[in-house]
C-alpha positions as CSV (number, residue, x, y, z in Angstrom):
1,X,-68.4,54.7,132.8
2,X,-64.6,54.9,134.2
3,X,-61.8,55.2,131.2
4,X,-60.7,52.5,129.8
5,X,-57.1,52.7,129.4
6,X,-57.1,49.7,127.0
7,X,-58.6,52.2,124.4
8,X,-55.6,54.2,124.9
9,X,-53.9,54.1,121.4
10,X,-50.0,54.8,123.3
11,X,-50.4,52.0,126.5
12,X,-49.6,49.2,124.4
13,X,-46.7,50.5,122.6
14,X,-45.7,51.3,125.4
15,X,-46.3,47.6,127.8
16,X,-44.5,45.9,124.2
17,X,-41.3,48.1,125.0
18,X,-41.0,48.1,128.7
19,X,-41.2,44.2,127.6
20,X,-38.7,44.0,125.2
21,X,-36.3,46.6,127.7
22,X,-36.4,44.0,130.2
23,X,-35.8,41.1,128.3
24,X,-32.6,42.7,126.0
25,X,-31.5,43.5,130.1
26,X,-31.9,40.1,131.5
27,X,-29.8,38.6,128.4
28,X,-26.8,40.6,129.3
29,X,-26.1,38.3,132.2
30,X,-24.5,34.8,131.4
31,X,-27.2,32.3,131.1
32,X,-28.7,29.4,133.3
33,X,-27.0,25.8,133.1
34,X,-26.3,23.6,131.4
35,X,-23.1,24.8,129.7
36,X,-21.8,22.3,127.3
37,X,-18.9,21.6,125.4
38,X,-18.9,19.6,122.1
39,X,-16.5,18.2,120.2
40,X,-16.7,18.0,116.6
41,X,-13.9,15.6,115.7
42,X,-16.3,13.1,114.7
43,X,-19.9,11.6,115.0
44,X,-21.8,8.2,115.8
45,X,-25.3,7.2,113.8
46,X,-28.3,6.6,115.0
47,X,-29.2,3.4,116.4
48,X,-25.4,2.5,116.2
49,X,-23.4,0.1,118.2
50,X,-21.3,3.1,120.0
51,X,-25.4,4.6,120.6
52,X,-26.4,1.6,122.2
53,X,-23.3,1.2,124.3
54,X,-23.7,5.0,125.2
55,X,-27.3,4.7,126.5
56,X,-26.7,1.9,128.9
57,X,-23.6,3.7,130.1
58,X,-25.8,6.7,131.2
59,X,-28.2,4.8,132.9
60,X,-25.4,3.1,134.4
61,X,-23.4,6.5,135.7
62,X,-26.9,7.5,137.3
63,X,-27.9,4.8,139.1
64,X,-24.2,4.6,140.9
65,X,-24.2,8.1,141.4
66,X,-26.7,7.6,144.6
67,X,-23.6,5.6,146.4
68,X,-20.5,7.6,145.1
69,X,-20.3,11.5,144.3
70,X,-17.1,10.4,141.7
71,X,-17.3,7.5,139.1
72,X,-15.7,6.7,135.9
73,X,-16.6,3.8,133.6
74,X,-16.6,2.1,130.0
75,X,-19.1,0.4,127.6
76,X,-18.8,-1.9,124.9
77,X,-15.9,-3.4,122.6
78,X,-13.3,-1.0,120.1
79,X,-14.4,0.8,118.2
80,X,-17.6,1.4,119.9
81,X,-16.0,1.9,123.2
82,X,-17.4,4.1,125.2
83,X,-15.7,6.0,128.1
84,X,-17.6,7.9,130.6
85,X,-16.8,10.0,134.3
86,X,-19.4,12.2,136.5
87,X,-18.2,14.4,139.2
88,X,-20.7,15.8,141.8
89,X,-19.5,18.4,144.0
90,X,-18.2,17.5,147.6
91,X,-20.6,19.6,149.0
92,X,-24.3,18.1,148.0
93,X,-25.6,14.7,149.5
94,X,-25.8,11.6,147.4
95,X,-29.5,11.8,146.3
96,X,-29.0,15.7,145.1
97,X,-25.9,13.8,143.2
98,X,-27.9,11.4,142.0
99,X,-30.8,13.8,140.6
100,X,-27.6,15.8,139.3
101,X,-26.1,13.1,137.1
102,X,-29.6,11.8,135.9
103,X,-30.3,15.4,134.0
104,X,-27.3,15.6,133.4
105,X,-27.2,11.9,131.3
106,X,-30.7,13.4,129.2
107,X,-29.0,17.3,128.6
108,X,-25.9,15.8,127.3
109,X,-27.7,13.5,124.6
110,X,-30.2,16.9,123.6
111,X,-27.0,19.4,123.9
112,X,-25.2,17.4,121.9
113,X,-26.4,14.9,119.9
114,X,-24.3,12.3,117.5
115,X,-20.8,13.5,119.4
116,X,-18.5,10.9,120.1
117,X,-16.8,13.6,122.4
118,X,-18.8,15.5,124.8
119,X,-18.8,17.1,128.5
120,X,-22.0,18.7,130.0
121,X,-22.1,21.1,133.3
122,X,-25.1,21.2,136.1
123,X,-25.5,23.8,138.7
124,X,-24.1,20.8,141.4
125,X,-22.2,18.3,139.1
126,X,-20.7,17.6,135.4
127,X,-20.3,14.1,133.0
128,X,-18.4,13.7,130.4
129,X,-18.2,10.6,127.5
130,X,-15.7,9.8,124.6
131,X,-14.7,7.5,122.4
132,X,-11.3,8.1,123.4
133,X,-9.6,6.8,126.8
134,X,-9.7,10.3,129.1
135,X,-9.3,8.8,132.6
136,X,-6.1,10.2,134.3
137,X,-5.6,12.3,131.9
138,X,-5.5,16.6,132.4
139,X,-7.7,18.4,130.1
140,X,-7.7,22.3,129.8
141,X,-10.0,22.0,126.1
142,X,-13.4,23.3,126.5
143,X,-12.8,25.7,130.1
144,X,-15.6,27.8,130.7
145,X,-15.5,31.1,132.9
146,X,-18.4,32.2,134.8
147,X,-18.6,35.1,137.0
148,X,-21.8,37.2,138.5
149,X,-22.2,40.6,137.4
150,X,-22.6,42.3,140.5
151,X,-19.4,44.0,141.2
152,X,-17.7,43.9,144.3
153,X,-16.1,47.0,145.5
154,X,-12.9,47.8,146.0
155,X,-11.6,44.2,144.7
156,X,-8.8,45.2,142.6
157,X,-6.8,45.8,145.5
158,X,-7.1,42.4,146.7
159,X,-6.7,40.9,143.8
160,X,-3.0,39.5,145.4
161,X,-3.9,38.3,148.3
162,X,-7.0,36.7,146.5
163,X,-4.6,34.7,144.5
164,X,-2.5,33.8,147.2
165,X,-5.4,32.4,149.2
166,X,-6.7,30.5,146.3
167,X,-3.4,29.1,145.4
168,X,-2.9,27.8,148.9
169,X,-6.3,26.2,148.6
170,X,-5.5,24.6,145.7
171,X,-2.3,22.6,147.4
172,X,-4.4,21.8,150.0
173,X,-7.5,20.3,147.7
174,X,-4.2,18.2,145.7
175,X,-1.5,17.6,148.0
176,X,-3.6,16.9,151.6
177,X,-4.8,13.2,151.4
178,X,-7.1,13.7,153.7
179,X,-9.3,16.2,151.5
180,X,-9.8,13.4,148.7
181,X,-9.1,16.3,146.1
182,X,-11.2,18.8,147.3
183,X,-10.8,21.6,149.5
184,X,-12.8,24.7,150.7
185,X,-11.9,27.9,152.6
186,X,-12.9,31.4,153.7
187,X,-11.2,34.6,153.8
188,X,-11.9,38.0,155.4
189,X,-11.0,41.1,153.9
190,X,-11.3,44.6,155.9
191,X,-14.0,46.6,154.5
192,X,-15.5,43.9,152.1
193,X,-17.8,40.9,152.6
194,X,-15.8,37.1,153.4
195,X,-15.4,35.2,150.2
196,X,-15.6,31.6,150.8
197,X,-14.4,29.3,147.8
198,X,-13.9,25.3,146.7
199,X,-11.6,23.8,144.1
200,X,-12.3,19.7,143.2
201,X,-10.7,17.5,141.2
202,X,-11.5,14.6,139.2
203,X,-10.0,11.6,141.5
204,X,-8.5,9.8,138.6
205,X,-5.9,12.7,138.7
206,X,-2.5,12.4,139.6
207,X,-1.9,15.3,142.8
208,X,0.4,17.4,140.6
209,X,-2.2,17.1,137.3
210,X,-4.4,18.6,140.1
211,X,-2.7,21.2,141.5
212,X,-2.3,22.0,138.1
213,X,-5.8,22.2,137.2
214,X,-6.9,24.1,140.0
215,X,-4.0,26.6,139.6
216,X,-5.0,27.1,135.9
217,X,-8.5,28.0,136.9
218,X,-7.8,30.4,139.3
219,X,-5.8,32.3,136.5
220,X,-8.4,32.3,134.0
221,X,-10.6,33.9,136.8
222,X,-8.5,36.7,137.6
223,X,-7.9,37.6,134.3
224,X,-11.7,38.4,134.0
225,X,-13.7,38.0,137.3
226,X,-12.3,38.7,140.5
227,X,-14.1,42.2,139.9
228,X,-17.8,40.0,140.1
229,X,-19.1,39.4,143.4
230,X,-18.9,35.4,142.5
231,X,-17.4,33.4,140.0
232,X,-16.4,29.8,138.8
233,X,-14.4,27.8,136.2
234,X,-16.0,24.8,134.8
235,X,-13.2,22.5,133.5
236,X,-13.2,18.5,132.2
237,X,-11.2,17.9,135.2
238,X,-11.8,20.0,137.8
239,X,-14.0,23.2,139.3
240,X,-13.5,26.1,141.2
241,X,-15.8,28.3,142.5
242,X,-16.2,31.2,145.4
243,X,-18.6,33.6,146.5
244,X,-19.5,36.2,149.1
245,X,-22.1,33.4,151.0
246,X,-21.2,30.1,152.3
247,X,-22.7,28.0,149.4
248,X,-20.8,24.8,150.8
249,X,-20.3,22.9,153.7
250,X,-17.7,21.3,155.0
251,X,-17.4,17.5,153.9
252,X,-16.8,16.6,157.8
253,X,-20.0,17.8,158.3
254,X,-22.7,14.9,158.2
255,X,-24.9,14.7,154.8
256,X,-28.3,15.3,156.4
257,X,-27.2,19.1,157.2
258,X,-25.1,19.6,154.4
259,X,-27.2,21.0,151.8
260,X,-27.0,24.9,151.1
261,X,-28.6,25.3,147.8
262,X,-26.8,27.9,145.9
263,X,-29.7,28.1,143.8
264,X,-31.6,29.6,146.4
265,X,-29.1,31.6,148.7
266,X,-26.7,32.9,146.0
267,X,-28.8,33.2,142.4
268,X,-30.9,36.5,143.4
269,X,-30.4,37.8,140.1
270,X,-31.3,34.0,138.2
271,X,-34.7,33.8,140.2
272,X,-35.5,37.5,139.0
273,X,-34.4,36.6,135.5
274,X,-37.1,33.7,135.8
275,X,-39.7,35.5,137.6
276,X,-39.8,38.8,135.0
277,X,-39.0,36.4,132.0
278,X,-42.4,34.4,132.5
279,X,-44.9,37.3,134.4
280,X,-44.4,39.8,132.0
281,X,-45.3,37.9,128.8
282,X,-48.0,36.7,130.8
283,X,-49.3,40.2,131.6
284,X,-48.5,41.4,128.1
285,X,-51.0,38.6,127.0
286,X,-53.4,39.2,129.4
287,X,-53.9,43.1,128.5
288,X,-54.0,41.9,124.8
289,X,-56.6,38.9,125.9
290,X,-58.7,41.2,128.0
291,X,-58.8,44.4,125.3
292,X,-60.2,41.4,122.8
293,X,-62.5,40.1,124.9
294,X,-63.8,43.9,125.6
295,X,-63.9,44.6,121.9
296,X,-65.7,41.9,120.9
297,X,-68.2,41.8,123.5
298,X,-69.4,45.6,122.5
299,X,-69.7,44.5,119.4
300,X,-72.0,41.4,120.7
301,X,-73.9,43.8,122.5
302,X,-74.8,46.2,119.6
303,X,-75.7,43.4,117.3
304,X,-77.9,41.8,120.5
305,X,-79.2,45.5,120.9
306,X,-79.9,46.0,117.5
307,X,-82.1,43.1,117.3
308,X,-84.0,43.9,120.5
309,X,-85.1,46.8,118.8
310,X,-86.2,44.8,115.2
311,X,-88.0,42.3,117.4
312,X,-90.0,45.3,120.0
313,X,-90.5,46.8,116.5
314,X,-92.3,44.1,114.8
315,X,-94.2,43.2,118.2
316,X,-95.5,46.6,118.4
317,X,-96.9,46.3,114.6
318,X,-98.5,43.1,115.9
319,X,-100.1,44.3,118.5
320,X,-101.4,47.8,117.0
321,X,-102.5,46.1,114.2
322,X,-104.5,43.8,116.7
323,X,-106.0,46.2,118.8
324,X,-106.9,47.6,114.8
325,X,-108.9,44.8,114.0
326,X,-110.5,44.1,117.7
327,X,-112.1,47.3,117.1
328,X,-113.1,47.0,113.8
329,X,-114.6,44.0,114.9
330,X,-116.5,45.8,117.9
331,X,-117.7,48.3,115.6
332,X,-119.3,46.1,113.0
333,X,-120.8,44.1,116.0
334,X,-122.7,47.3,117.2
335,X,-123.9,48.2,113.7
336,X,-125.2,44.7,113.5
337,X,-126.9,44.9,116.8
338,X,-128.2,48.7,116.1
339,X,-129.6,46.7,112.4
340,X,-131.5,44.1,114.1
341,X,-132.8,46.8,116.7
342,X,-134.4,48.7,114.7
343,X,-135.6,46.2,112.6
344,X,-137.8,44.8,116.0
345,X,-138.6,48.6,116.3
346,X,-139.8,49.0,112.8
347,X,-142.0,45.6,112.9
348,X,-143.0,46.7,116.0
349,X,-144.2,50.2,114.5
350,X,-145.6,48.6,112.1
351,X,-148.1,46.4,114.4
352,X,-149.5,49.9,115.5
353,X,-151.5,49.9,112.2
354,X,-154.6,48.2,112.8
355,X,-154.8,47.5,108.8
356,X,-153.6,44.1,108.9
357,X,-156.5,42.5,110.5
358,X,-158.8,44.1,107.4
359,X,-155.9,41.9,104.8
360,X,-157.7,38.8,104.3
361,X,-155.8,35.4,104.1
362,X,-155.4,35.9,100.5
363,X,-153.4,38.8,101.4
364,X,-150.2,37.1,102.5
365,X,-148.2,37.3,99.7
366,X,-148.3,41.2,100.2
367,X,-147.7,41.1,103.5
368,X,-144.5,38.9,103.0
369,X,-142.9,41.7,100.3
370,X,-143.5,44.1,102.6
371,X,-141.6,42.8,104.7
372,X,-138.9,41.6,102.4
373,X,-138.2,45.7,101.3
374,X,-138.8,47.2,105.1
375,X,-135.7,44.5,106.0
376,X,-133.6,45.4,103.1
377,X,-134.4,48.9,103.9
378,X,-133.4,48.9,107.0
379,X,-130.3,47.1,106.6
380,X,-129.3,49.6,103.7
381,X,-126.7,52.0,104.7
382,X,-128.9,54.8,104.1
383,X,-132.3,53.4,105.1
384,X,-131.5,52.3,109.1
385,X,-132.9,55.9,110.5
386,X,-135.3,56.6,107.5
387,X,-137.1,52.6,108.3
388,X,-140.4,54.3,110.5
389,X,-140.9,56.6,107.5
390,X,-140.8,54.0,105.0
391,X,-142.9,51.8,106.9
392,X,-145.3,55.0,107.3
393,X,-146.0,55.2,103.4
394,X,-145.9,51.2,103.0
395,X,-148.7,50.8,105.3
396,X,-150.2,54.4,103.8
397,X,-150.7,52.5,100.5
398,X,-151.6,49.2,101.6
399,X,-154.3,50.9,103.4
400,X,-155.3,52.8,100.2
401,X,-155.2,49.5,98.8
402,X,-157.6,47.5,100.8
403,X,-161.1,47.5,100.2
């Protein structure tokens, strides 16, 4: 029989804390969307007027966002107004956008439930609602900064020309009609990778409130992520984004080529987050099931052994016990055959005397004792061999007797 290294008493302390090593590792990076941002000013009831005008809005925002990556609208009468905008990114096709804005309607009610005031953020769009009018209107409350982990080398030296670059990019998303508030560009840097970014804006923005936005962002990233190989800044009303991969394409592209998922080209580290975050519980509880399952079925296998052993034990009593009393009966056959043997023999012997034809008729009674005693004689324990000899004096004195 080969080891079995589930009797090991050290392997499962240690599979608990390689398990427990990897998942403290994994939460170090910044985690999946959606990112949220909840206001606390005040709160609706359930089942209220500004619920049942925020529900139909939702449903509402989803079904147009299939024709329009950009769409702002209202529900209901003050004070249960409702005020809503999504904002898909230029880069995804209308049915991603859709898809986008119809998790993002369910996320925002679970993220943040009873808010009057609240903004959610996918991995390819974002939707706000409030109970206060927010359209046209620059909002810096609630920015989030994101950046990957992975550093890039040698990036603090180009932090300047980074900044330059993205603050041309940004005039050119606000100021250049023709990008429609969005704008994306690439940049090569000697001995590093080409960084390609994108800055949007809400279109219910004025061009300087835009500008603005976009030049805001880029700030907050330098301060803290131009070190990461990729990084963003989720605002209310607007994004920016770049990495070391082209995660976009241009709008003047046509829609049927223009989907690079960054989820699957730019996310290495997400995929292996969900990948080792699901297997190794998995495995964890398949040692544990499998050690179980072994334990318990040696125990099965004694107690089935164990009563192998009663039941051959008791079938071996039977049958020697049996075989007992088959020859017990074989033997007490024989003596009974041997008995009635030798009692022919002995009346046979006893024919040899010629001194019943000299007994009269008158002598039967005699004759019938006689041989009452020889056949008790004979079947006595004693008597069976000693039967001629008693038969020799019977007939001895019945002769005597005769006249």
């Amino acid at each position: 029989m080969g080891h079995n290294f589930l009797s090991d008493a050290k392997t499962i302390p240690m599979l608990l804390l390689f398990y427990f090593s990897i998942v403290n590792l994994l939460n170090l990076a910044y985690a999946d969307p959606p990112y949220r941002f909840c206001s606390n000013k005040s709160l609706y009831a359930a089942h209220s007027p500004f619920e049942n005008n925020l529900q139909t809005l939702m449903s509402y925002l989803a079904s147009n966002a299939s024709v329009s990556k950009q769409y702002h609208a209202y529900a209901g009468n003050d004070p249960d107004r409702v005020y809503a905008q999504y904002m898909c990114y230029n880069y995804i096709i209308n049915e991603n956008c859709r898809a986008c804005i119809d998790a993002a309607s369910r996320d925002i009610m679970q993220l943040c439930p009873n808010k009057r005031d609240a903004t959610v953020w996918e991995e390819l769009c974002q939707l706000r609602f409030s109970n206060k009018i927010f359209i046209g209107k620059l909002d810096f409350s609630g920015n989030i900064s994101l950046y990957n982990r992975k550093v890039m080398e040698n990036s603090v030296q180009f932090v300047p020309v980074l900044n330059e670059n993205f603050c041309n990019l940004s005039k050119k998303a606000a100021f250049d009609p023709a990008q429609n508030m969005c704008a994306t560009g690439k940049l090569a840097l000697p001995d590093l990778d080409t960084i390609y970014a994108l800055g949007q804006c809400t279109t219910d923005l004025s061009s300087h409130d835009c500008n603005t936005c976009l030049q805001v962002a880029i700030q907050n990233i330098s301060s803290c992520c131009f070190i990461g190989r990729g990084a963003r800044l989720l605002s209310q009303s607007c994004y920016f984004s770049y990495e070391l991969y082209a995660f976009y394409e241009s709008p003047s592209v046509s829609e049927t080529s223009a989907t690079v998922s960054e989820t699957q080209k730019g996310k290495e580290w997400t995929i292996l987050k969900t990948v080792l975050g699901t297997c190794i519980p998995i495995v964890v509880l398949a040692f544990l099931t499998a050690s179980c399952i072994i334990y318990f079925r040696r125990i099965r296998r004694k107690e089935t052994d164990e009563e192998k052993n009663h039941l051959s034990f008791f079938q071996e009593l039977r049958k020697s016990r049996g075989s007992t009393f088959a020859e017990g009966n074989k033997t007490y056959g024989r003596e009974r055959r041997y008995s009635k043997k030798q009692q022919r023999r002995n009346l046979k012997h006893l024919n040899k005397f010629k001194v019943w034809k000299k007994v009269d008729t008158d002598s039967t009674a005699i004759t019938n004792l006689f041989h009452e005693v020889s056949f008790a004689f004979i079947n006595s324990p004693t008597g069976v061999d000693r039967g001629e000899e008693f038969i020799e004096i019977c007939v001895a004195g019945l002769v005597a007797a005769v006249p």
